[in-house]
N, C-alpha and C positions, 0 to 999 in steps of 0.2 A: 301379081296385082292386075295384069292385062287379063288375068282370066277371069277375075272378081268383075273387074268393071262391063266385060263381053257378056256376064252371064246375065240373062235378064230376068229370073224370078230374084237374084240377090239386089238386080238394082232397083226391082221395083217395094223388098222389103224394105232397103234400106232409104230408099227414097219414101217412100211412109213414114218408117220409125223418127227421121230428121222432122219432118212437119210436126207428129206431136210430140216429140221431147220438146221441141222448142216451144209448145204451146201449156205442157205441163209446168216448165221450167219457169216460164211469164207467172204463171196462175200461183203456186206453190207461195212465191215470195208477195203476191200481192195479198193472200191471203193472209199469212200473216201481217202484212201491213194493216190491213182491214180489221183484224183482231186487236192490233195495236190502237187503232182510232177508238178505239171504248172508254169509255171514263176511266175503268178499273180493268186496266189489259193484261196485267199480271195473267189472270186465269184463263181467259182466253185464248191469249197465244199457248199457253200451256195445253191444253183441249185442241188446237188446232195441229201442236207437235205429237201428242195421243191419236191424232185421228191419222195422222200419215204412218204412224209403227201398226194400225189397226188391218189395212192388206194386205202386207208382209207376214201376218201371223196367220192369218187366212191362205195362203199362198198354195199350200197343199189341198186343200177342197175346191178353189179356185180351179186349180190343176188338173183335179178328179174329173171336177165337169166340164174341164178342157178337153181332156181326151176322151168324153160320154160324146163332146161334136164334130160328127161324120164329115161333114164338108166343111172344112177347116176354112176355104179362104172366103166362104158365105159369110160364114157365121166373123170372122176376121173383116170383113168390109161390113158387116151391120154391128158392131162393136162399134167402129171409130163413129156412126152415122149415130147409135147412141148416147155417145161423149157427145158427139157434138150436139144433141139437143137437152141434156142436163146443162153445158153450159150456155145455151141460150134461155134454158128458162131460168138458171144462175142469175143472168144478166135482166133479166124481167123482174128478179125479187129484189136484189141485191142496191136497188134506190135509196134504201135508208137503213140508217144503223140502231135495229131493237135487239132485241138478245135473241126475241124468236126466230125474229130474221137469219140470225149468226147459227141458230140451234137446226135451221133448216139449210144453210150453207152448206155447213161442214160435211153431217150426209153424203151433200152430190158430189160433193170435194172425193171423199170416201168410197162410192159406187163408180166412182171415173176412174180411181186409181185400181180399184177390184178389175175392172174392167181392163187396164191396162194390164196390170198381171195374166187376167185370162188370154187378151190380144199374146202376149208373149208364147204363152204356152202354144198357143193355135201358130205360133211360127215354127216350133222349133220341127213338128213332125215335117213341114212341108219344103224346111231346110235338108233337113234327112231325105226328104223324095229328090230334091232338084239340086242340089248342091252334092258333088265326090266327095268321098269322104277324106280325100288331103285336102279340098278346100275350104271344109266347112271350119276349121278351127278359124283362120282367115278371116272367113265370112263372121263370124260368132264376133270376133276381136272389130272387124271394120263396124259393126253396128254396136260395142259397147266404147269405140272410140267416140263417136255420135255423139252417144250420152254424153260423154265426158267432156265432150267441147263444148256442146251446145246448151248444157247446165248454165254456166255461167254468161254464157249469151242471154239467155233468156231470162232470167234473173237480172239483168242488167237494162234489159228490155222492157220487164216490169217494173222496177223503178222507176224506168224514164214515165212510162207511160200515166202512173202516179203521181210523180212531181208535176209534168206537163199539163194532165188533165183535170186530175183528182176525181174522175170517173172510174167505180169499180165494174158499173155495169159495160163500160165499154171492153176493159179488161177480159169482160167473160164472153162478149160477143168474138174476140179477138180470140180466144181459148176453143170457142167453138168452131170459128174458121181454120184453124191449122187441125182441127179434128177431119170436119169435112177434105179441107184439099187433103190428110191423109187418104180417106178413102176414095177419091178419086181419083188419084196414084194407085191405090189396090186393083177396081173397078177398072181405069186401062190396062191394067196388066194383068186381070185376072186370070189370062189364060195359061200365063206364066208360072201361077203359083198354085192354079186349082188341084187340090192333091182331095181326095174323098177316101175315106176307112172304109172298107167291106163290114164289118161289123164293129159291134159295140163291145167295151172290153167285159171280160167273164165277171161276174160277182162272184166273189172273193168274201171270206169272215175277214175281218180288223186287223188278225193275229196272221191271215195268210200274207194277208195286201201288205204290210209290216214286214215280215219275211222275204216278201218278193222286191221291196223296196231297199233292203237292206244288202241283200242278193245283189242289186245291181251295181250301188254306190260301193259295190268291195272291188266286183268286174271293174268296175270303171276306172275306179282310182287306183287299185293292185294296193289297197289296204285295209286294215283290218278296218272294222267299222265303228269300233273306240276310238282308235287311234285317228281315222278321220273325221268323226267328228267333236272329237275334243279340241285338234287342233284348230280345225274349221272355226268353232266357238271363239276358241279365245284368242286368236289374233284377229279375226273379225270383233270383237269386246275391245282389244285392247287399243286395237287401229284406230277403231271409232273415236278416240279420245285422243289421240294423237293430235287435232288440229288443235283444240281448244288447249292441251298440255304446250305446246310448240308458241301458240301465241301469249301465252302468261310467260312463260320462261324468257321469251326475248321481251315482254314489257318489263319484266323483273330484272334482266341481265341488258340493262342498254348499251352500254360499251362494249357488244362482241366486236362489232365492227362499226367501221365510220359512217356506214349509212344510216340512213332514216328509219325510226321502227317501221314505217308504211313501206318501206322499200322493201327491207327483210322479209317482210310478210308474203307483199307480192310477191318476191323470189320463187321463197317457198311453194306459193300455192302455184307460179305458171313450171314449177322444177315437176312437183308432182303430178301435173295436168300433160306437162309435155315428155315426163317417163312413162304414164300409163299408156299414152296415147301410141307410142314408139313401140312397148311391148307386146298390146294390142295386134301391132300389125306387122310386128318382127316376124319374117319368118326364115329360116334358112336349115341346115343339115342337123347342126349342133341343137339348135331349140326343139325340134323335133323330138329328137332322143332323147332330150331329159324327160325323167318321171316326173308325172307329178308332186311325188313324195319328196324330192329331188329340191323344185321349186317352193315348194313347201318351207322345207328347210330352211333355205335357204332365204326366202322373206322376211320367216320366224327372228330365225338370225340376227337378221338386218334391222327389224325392229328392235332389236334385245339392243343390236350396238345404239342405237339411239337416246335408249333409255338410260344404257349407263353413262353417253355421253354428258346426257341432262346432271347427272352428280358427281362425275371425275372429269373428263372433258372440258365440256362446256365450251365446245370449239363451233360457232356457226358457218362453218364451212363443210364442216363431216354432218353436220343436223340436216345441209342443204344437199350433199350428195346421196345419204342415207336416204330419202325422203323421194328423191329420182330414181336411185334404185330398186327400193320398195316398189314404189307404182312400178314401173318397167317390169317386176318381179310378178306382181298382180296384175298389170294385163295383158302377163303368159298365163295366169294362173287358172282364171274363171273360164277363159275360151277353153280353154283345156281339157277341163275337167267334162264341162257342156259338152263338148263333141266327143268326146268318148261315151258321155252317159248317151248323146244318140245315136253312137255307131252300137252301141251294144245292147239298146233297148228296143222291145218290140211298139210302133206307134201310139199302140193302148196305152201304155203306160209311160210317156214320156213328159208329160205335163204333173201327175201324181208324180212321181222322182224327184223332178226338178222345184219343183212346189214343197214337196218335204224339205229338201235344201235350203230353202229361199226361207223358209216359218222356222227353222233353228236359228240364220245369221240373223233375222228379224228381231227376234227374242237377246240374242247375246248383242248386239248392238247399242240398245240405252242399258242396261245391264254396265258395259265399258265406259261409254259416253258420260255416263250419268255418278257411275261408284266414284271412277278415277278423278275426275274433275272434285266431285265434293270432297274426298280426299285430299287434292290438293289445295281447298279453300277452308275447308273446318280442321282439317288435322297439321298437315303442312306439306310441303312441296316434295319432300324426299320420301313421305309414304306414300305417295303418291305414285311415284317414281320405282321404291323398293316393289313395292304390290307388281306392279304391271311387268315387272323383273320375274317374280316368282309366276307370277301366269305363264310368262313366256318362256320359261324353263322347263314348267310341267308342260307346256305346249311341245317342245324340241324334243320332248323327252319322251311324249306320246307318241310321235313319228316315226319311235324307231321299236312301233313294239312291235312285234313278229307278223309278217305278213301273211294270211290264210293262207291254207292248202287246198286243193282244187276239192278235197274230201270234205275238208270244211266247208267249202263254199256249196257242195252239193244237197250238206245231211241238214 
């Protein structure tokens, strides 16, 4: 950790990345607040939870023309300086509530988050230039711990500011300033993080780039490319649904334990908040050496016990350890895979890669969220329960299908 903290292109992404998570984090929940103020908020909020999966699915073209820009931390410091004047002109419209108004929000909501996907990709080459490659996994984990704290700071932030104000526009002035002191953390530091490409990557047909994409995520993970991304899919689908499954079962099941439903909940959510964050930044001999496929597993698993606890079980004690171990599972898992895909990718295409990645979990996420939940409200609670069993079965099942050969992976 004394090396993470010493190296100054990690402190100066990491100190970026904390300014706007926390500024997305505010905005995100205010927005739907704002959606909710409508006469008729139903469809709104709905339109506003659409326009956040709408990046995500974009994330691979995002990517492409992540890696088409040469001077990564130029174009990285005039990113955050464009966040920040969509949310200032946010805050110029955002006075009054008409629907055109709303229909012109969501947009910038939409092009700030594209923008934040591109910011990502334009880190990851320049982690690969200045960060070893034993510390990058490290680095990868201390900046999705970040995320993981300062979500619900920020979120909790936007509330206040809501309840206290009832100013949206202030909100977005506020959104724009953690954009700015982002890039002004970049801008001091830019000497730290200036990495520039010699050239632009080769055009490639559809079918090559596909190929070449496919080529990598098998190097990286040491699995077949079914197998990784089936399982990728569907504990990423099935995960998704896990809060909203976790929270119906303990309002349903009041008498697990002698506390409060509000208490269980917490548990849960700071159990999960303070595993990820742990395995994030675990690092020792043992964590190293596991495969991926390994960790995989072993998630997979861990989710599956959960699931049957929900119908044999029914012990909130294993729901709250399962639930710590998961995340502690997951953030060894995404660092993981990240730093391998940039120890073994040439910088052209490390934003196309990871962007392919990012538009599959995007896709299988309301897919999860959205099936298993209605499931458990129109059908009943235990197909809800069997279903996400049988995902996660052909998920385990997929992990162990034969890993290529180096012949395979050449022809």
């Amino acid at each position: 950790m004394k090396n993470l903290i010493t190296n100054k292109a990690n402190l100066t992404i990491t100190g970026a990345n904390l300014a706007e998570t926390l500024g997305i984090s505010i905005f995100n929940i205010i927005l739907l607040t704002y959606a909710k103020s409508f006469q008729h908020p139903t469809a709104l909020v709905s339109i506003v939870s659409l326009g956040s999966i709408v990046p995500g699915m974009l994330a691979v073209i995002i990517g492409r023309f992540a890696d088409y820009s040469l001077n990564k931390s130029r174009f990285l410091i005039g990113a955050k300086i464009v966040q920040a004047a969509l949310y200032v002109l946010l805050g110029l419209i955002i006075t009054r509530r008409t629907f055109i108004l709303f229909l012109v929000v969501v947009p910038i909501n939409i092009v700030s988050d594209c923008l934040g996907i591109y910011s990502s990709s334009l880190r990851l080459p320049i982690l690969k230039e200045k960060i070893p490659d034993e510390r990058r996994q490290q680095v990868l984990g201390l900046n999705q711990s970040v995320t993981t704290l300062l979500q619900p700071v920020g979120q909790s932030l936007g509330i206040t500011i809501i309840a206290a104000t009832h100013d949206y526009a202030l909100a977005g002035y506020i959104n724009a300033l953690t954009f700015l002191v982002a890039a002004g953390i970049l801008m001091i530091g830019h000497r730290t993080i200036d990495v520039r490409i010699s050239a632009h990557p080769q055009k490639r047909r559809a079918s090559d780039l596909r190929h070449q994409v496919i080529t990598i995520l098998q190097h990286s993970s040491g699995m077949n490319i079914i197998s990784l991304l089936t399982s990728v899919i569907i504990v990423n689908g099935v995960a998704a649904s896990i809060d909203a499954l976790i929270n119906l079962f303990i309002l349903n099941h009041p008498h697990l334990t002698v506390l409060p439903f509000s208490v269980e909940i917490l548990l849960v959510n700071v159990g999960f908040i303070a595993g990820s964050v742990i395995g994030s930044l675990a690092k020792s001999q043992f964590l190293d050496h596991l495969s991926y496929r390994t960790i995989m597993v072993t998630v997979t698993a861990t989710i599956l016990v959960l699931f049957i606890n929900f119908i044999v079980g029914q012990n909130y004690w294993l729901l709250l350890a399962g639930m710590c171990f998961s995340a502690f599972c997951l953030g060894q898992l995404n660092p993981k895979l990240t730093a391998q895909i940039i120890a073994t990718t040439d910088q052209t295409m490390i934003g196309t890669v990871t962007g392919a990645l990012s538009s599959l979990v995007t896709i299988a996420v309301p897919l999860g969220s959205i099936g298993l939940v209605l499931l458990y409200n129109v059908v009943a609670p235990n197909a809800a329960y069997l279903t996400g069993i049988c995902f996660l079965l052909i998920g385990i099942g997929a992990l162990f299908v034969k890993q290529p050969q180096a012949d395979d992976l050449a022809s």
